[in-house]
N, CA, C and O of each residue as an XYZ file, in Angstrom:
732
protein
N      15.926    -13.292     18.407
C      15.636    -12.241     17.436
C      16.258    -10.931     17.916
O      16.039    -10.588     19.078
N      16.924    -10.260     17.215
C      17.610     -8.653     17.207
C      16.967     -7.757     16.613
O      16.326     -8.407     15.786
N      16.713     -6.731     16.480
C      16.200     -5.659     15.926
C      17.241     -4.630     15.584
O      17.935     -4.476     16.588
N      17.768     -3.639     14.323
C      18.269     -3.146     13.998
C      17.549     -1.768     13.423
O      16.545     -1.735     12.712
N      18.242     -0.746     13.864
C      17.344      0.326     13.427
C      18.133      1.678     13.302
O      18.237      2.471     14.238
N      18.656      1.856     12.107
C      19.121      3.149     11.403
C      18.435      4.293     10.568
O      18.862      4.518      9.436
N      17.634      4.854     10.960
C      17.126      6.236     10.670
C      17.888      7.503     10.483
O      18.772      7.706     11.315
N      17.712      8.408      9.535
C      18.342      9.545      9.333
C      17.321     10.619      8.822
O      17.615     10.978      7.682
N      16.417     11.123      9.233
C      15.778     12.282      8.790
C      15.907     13.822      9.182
O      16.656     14.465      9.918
N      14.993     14.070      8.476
C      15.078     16.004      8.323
C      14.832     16.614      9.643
O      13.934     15.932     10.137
N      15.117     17.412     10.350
C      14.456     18.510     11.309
C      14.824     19.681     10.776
O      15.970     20.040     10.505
N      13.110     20.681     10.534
C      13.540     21.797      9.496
C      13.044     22.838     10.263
O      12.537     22.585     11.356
N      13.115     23.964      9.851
C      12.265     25.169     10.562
C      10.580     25.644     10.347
O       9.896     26.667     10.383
N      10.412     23.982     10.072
C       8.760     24.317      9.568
C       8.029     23.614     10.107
O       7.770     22.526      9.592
N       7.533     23.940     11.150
C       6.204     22.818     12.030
C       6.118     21.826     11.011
O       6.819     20.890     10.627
N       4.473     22.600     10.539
C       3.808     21.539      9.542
C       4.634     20.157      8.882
O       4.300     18.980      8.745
N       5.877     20.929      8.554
C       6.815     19.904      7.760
C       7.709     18.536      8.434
O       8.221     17.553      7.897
N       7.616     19.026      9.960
C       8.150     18.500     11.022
C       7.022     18.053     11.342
O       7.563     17.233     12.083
N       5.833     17.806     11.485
C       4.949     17.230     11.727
C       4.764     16.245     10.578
O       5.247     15.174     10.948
N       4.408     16.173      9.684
C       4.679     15.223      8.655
C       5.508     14.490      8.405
O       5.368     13.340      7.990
N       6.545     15.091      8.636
C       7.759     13.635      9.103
C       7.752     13.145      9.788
O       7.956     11.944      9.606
N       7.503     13.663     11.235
C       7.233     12.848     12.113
C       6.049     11.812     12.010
O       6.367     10.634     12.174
N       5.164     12.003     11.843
C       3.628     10.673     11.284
C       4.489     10.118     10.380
O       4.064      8.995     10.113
N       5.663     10.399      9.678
C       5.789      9.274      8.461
C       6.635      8.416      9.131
O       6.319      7.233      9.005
N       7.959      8.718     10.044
C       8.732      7.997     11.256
C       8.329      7.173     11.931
O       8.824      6.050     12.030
N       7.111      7.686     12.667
C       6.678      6.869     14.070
C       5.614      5.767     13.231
O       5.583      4.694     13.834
N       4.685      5.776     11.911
C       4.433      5.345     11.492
C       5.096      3.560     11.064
O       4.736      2.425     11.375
N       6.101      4.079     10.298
C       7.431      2.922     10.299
C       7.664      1.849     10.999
O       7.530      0.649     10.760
N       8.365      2.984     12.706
C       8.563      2.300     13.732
C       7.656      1.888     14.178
O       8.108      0.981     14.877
N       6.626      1.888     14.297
C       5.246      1.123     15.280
C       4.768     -0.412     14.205
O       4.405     -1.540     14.540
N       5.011      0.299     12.687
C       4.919     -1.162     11.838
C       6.237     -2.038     12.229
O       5.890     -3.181     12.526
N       7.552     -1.857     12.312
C       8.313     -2.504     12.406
C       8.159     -3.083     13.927
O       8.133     -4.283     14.200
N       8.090     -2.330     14.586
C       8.094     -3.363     16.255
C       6.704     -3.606     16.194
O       6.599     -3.543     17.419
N       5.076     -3.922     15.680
C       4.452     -4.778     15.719
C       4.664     -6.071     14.803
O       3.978     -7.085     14.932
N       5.651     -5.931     13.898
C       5.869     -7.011     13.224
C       6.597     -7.764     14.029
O       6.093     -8.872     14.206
N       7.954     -7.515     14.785
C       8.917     -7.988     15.114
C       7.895     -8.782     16.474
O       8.493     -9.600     17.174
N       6.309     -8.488     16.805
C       5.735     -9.113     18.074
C       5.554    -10.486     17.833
O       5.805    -11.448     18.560
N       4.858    -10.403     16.169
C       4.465    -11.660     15.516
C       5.079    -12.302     14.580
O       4.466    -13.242     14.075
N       6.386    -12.001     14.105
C       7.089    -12.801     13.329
C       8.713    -13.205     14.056
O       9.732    -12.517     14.106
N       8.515    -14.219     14.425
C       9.700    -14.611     14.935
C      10.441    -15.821     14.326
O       9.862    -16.751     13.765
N      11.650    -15.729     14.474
C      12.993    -16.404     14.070
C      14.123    -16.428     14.275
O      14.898    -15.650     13.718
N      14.454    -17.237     15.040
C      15.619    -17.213     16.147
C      16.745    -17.043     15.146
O      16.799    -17.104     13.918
N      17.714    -16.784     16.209
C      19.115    -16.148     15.681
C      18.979    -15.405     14.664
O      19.959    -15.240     13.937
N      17.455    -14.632     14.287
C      17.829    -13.380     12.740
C      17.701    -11.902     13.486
O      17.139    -11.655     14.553
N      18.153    -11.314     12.906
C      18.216    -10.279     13.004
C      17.101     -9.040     11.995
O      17.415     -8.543     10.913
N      16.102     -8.856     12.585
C      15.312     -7.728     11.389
C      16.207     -6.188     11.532
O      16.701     -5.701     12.549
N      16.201     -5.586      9.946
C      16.398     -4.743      9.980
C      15.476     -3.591      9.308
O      14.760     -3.731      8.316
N      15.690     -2.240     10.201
C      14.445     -1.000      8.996
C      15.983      0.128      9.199
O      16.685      0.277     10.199
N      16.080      0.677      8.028
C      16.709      1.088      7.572
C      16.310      2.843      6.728
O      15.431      2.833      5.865
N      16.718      3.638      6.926
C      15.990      4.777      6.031
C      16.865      5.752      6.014
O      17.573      5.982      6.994
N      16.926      6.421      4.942
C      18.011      7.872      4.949
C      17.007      8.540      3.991
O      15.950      8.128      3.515
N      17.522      9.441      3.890
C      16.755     10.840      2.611
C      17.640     11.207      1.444
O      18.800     10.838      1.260
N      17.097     11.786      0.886
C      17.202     12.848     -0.617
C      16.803     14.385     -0.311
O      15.575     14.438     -0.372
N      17.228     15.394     -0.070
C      16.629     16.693     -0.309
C      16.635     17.386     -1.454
O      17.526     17.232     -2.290
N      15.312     18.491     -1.654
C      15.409     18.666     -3.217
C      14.673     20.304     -3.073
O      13.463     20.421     -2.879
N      15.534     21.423     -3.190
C      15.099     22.419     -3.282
C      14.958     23.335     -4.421
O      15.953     23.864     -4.917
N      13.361     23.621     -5.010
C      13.151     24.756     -5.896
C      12.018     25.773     -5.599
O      10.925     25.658     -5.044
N      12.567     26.634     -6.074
C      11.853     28.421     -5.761
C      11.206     27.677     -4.349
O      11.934     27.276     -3.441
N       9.789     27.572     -4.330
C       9.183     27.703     -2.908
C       8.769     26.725     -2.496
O       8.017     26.774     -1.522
N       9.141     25.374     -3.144
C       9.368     24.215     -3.068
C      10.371     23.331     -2.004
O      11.503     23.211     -2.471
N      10.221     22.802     -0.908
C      11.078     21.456     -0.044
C      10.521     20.359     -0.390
O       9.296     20.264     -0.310
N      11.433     19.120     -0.925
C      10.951     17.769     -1.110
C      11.931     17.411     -0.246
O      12.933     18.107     -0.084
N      11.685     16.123      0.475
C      12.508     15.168      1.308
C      11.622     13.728      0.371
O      10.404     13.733      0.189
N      12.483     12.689     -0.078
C      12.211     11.672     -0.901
C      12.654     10.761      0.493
O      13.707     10.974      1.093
N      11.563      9.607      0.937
C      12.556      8.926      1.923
C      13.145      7.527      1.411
O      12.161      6.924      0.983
N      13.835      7.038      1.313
C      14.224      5.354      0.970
C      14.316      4.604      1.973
O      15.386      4.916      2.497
N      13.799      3.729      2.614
C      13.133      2.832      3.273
C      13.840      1.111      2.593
O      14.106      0.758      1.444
N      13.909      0.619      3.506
C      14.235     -0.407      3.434
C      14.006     -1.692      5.268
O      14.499     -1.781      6.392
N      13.126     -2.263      4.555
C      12.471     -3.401      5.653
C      12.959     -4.650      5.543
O      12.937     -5.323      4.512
N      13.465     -5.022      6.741
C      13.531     -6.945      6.334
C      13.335     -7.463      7.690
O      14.100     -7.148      8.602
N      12.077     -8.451      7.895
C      11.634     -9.470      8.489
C      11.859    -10.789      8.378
O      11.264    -11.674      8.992
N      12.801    -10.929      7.517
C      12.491    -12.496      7.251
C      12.779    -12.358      5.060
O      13.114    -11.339      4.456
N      12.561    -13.400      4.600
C      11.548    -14.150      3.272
C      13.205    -14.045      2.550
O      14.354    -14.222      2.957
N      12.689    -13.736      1.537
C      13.978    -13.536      0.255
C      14.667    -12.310      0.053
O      15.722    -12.218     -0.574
N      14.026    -11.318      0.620
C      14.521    -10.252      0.524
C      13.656     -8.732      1.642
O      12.689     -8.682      2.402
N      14.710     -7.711      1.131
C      13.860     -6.451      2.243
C      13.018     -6.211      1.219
O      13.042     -6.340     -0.005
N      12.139     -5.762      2.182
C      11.321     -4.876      1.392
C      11.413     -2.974      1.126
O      11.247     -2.330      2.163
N      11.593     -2.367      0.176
C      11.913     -1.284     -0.107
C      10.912     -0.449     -0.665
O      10.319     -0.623     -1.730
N      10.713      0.931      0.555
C       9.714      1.851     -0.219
C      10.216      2.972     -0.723
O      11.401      2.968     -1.055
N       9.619      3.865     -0.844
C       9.904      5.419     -1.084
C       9.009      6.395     -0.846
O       8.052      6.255     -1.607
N       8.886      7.350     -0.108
C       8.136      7.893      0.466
C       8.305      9.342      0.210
O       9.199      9.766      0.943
N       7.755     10.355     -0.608
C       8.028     11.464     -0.606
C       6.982     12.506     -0.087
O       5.762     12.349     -0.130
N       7.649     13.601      0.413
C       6.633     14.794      1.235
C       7.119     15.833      0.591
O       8.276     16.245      0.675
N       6.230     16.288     -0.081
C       7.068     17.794     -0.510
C       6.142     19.278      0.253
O       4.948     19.512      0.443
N       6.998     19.784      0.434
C       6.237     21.302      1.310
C       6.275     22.851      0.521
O       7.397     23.269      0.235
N       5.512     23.397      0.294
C       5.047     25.063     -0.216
C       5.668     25.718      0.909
O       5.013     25.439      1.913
N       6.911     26.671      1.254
C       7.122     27.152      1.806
C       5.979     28.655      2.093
O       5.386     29.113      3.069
N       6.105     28.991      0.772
C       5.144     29.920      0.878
C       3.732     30.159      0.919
O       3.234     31.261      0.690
N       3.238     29.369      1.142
C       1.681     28.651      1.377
C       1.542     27.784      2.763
O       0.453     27.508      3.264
N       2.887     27.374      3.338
C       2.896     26.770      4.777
C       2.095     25.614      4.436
O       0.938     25.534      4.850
N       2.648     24.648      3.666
C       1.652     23.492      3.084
C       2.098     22.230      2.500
O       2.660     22.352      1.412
N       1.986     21.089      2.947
C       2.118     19.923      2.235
C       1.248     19.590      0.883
O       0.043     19.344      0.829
N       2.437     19.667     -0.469
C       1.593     19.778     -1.319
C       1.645     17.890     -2.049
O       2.650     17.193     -2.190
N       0.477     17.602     -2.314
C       0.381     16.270     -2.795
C       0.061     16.513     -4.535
O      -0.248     17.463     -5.253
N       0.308     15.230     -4.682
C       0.192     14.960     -6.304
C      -1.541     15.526     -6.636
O      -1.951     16.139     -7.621
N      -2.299     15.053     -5.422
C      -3.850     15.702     -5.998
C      -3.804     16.960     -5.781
O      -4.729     17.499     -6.390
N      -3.162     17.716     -5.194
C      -3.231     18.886     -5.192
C      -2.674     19.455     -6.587
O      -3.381     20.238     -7.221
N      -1.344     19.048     -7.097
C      -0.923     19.394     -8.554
C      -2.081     18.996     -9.614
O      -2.202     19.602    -10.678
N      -3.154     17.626     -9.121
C      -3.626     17.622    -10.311
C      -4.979     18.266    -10.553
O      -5.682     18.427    -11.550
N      -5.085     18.594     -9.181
C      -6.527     19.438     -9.465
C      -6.418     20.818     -9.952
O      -7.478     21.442     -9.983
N      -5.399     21.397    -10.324
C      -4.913     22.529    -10.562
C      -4.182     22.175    -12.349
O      -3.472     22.829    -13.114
N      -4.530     21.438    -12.380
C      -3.904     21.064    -14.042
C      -5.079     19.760    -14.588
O      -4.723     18.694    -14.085
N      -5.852     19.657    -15.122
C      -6.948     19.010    -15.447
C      -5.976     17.224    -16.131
O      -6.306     16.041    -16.050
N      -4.833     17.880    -16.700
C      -4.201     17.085    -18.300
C      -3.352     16.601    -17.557
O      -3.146     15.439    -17.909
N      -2.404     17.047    -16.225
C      -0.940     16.602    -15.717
C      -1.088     14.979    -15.330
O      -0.029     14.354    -15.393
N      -2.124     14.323    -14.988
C      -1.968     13.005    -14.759
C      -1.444     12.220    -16.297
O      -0.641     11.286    -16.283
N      -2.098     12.821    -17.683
C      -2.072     12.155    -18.561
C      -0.960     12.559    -18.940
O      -0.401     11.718    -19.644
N      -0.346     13.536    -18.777
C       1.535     14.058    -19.637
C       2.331     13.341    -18.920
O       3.236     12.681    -19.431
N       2.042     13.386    -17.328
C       3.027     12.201    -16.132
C       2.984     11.069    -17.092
O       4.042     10.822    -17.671
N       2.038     10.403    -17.337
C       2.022      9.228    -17.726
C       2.994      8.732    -18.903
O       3.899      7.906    -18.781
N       2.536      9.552    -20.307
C       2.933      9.515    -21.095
C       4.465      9.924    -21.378
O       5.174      9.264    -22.137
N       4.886     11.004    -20.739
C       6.181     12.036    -20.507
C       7.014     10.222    -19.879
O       7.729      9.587    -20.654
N       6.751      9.780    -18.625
C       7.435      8.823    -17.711
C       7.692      7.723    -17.995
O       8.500      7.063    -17.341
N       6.623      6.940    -19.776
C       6.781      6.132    -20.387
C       7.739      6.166    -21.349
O       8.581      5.329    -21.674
N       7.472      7.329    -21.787
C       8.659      7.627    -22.646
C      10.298      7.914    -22.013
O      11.304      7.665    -22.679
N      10.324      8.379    -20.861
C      11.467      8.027    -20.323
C      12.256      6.688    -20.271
O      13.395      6.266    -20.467
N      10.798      6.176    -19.829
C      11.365      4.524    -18.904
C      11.552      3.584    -19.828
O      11.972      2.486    -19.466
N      11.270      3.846    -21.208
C      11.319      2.924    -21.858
C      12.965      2.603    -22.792
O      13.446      1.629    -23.371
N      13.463      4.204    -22.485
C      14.742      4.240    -22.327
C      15.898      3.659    -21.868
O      16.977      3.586    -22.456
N      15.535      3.154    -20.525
C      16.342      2.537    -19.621
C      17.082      1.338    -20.423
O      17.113      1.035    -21.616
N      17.480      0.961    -19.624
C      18.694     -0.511    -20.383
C      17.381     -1.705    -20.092
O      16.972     -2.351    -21.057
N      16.682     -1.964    -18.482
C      15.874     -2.915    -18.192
C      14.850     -2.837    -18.578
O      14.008     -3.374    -17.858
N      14.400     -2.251    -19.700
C      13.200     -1.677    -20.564
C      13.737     -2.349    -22.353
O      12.994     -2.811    -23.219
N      14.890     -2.205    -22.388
C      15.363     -3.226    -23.626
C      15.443     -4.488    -23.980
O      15.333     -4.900    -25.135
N      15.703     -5.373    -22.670
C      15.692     -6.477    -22.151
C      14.368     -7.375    -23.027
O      13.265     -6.830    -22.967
N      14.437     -8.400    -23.636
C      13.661     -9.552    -23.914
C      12.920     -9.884    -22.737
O      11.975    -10.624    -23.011
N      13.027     -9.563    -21.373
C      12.063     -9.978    -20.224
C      11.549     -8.788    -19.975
O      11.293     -8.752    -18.772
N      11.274     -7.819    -20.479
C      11.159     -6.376    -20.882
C       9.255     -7.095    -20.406
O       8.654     -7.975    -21.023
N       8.737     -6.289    -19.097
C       7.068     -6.669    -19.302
C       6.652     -5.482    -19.220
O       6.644     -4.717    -18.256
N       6.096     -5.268    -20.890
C       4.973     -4.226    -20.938
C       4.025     -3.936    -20.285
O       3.550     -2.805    -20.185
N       3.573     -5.092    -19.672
C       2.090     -4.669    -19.040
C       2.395     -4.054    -17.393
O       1.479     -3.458    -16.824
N       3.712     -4.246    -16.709
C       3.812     -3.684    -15.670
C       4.074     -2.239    -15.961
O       3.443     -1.433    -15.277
N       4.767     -1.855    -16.718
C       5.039     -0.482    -17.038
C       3.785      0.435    -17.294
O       3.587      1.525    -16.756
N       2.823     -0.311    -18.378
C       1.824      0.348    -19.172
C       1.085      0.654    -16.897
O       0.764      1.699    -16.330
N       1.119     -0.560    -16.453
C      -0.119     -0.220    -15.773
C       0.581      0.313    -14.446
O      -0.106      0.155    -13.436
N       2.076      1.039    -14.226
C       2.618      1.348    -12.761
C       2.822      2.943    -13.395
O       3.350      3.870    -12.782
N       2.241      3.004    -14.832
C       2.486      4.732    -15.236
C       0.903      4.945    -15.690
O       0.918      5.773    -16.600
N      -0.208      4.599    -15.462
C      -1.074      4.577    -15.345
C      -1.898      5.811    -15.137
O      -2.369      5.764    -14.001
N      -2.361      7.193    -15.944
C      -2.458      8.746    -15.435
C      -3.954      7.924    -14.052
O      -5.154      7.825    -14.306
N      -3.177      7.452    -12.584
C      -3.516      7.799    -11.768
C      -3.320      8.773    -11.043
O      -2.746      9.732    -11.559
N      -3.694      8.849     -9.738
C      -2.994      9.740     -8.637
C      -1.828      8.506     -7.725
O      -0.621      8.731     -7.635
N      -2.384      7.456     -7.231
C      -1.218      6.938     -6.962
C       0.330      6.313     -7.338
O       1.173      5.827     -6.584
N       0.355      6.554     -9.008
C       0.747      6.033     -9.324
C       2.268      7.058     -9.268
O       3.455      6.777     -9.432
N       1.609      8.217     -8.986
C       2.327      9.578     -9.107
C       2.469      9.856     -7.395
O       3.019     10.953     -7.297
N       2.317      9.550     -6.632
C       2.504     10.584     -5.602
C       3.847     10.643     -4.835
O       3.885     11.200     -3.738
N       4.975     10.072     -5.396
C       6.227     10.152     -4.696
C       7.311     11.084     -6.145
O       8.016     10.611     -7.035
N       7.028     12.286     -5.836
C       7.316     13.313     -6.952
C       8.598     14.195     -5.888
O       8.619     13.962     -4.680
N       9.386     14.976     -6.389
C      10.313     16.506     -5.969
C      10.298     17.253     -6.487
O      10.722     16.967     -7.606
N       9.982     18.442     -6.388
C      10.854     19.503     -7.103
C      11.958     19.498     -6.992
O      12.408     19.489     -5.847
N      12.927     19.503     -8.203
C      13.629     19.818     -8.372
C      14.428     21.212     -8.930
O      13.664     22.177     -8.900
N      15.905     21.571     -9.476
C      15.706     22.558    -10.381
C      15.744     21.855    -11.626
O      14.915     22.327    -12.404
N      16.352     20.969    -12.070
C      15.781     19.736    -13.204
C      14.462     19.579    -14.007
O      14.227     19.480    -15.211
N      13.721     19.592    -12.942
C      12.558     19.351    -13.287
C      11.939     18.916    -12.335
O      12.387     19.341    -11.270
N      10.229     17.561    -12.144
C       9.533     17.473    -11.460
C       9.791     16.305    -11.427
O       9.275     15.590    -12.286
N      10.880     15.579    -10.196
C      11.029     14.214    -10.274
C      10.379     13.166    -10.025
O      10.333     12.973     -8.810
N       9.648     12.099    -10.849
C       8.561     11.133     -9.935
C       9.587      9.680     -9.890
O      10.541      9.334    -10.587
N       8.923      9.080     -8.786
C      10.035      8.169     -8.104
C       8.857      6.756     -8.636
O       7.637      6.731     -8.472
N       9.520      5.958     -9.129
C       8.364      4.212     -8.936
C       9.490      3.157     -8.056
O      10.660      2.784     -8.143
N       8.502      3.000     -7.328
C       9.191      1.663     -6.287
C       9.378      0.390     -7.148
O       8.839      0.146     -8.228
N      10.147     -0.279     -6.535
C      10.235     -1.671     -6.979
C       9.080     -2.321     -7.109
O       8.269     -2.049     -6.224
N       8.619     -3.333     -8.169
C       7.234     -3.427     -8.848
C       6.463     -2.910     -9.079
O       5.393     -3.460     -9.339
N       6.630     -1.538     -9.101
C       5.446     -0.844    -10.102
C       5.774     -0.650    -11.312
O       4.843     -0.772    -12.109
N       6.842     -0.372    -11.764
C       6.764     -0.398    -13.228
C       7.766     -1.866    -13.461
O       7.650     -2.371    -14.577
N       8.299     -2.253    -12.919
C       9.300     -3.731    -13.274
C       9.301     -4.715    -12.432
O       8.478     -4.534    -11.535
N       9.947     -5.785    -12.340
C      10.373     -6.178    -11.468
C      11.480     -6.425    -10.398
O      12.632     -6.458    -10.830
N      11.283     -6.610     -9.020
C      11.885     -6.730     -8.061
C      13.250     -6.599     -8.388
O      13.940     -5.872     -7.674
N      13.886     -7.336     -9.603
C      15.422     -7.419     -9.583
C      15.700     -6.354    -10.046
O      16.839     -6.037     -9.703
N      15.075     -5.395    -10.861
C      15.241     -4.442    -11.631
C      15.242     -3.085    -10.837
O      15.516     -2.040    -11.428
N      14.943     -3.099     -9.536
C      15.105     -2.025     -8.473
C      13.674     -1.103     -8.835
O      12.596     -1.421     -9.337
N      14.212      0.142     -8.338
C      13.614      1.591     -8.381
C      13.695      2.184     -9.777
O      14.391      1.632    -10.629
N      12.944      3.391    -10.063
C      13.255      4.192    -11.107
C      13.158      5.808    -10.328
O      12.749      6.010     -9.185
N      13.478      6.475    -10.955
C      12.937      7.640    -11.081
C      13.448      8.266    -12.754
O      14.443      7.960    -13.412
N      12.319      9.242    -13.076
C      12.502     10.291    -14.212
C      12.143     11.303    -13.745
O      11.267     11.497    -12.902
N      12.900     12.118    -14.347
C      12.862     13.888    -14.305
C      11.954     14.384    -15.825
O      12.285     14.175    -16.992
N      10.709     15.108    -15.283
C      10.373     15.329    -16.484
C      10.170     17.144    -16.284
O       9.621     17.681    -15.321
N      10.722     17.782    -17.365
C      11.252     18.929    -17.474
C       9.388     20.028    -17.394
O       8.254     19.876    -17.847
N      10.092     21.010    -16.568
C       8.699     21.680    -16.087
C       8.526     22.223    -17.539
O       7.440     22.784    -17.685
N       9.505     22.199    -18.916
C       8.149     23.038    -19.624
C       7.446     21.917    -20.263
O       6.708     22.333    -21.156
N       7.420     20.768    -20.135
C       6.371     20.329    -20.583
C       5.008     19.757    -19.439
O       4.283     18.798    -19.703
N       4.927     20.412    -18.451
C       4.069     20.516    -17.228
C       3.560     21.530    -17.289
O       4.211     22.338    -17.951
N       2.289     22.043    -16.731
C       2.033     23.392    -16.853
C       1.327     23.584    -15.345
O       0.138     23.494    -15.039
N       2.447     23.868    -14.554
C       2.549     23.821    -13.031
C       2.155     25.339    -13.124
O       2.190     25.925    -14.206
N       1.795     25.931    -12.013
C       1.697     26.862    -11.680
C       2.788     27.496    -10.720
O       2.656     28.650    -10.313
């Protein structure tokens, strides 16, 4: 067994923010080399894999991470991980933090992101499954918490199987801040 390991992240001028990346890094790596203790298979090679996205507005830093795992099976496994930081508040701001400050924003995410996604080409498709979409845009909080500011708008990211399936990848939509009522 080999282990392969390509990382590329942020070092910024902001503790807090550098602290949060870091728990999201070492996090990773400690899952990937306890896996690699108990899953073995000669002559393979596992790989973890990760680079970024940066996304700057007014007092807004997002770093989006893309992640990619493989142990073994049919395929890697692929996350997405986003941290966004309040420069001017010195603060990691989360999706519950946007929504406790907007009573309605879980239900416009929802609705705003359906109406995007339903756009797509793999949303036209005869294997087109409603019920993953209806329930991976869901006005939760998790369903939302890998978001950016952008200057675009407020980008939310869905991993592979939450709104489709596996072959159908990732999504993201940009949904335009005036129909958000962000502060």
């Amino acid at each position: 067994m080999k282990n392969e390991i390509r990382m590329t992240y942020p070092r910024t001028e902001y503790l807090i923010l550098n602290q949060e990346i870091k728990k999201y890094v070492d996090s990773l790596l400690n899952a990937f080399m306890e896996n690699g203790k108990t899953t073995v298979q000669p002559n393979f090679t596992y790989t973890l894999d990760m680079y970024y996205e940066k996304y700057l507005y007014q007092d807004y830093l997002s770093y989006v991470f893309f992640t990619s795992l493989y142990t073994g099976g049919a395929h890697p496994n692929n996350t997405i991980h986003a941290i966004t930081y309040d420069k001017e508040k010195n603060q990691i701001i989360t999706i519950s933090d946007l929504a406790h400050d907007n009573c309605k924003l879980l239900e416009v995410l929802s609705e705003e992101s359906r109406t995007i996604l339903k756009k797509y080409p793999s949303f036209q498709t005869p294997y087109f499954q409603e019920d993953m979409l209806m329930e991976g845009t869901k006005p939760k909080l998790e369903n939302f918490r890998n978001f950016a500011f952008s200057k675009e708008g407020l980008i939310l990211f869905f991993e592979q199987y939450q709104v489709a399936p596996y072959s159908d990848g990732s999504f993201r939509v940009v949904i335009p801040y005036s129909k958000l009522n962000l502060n």
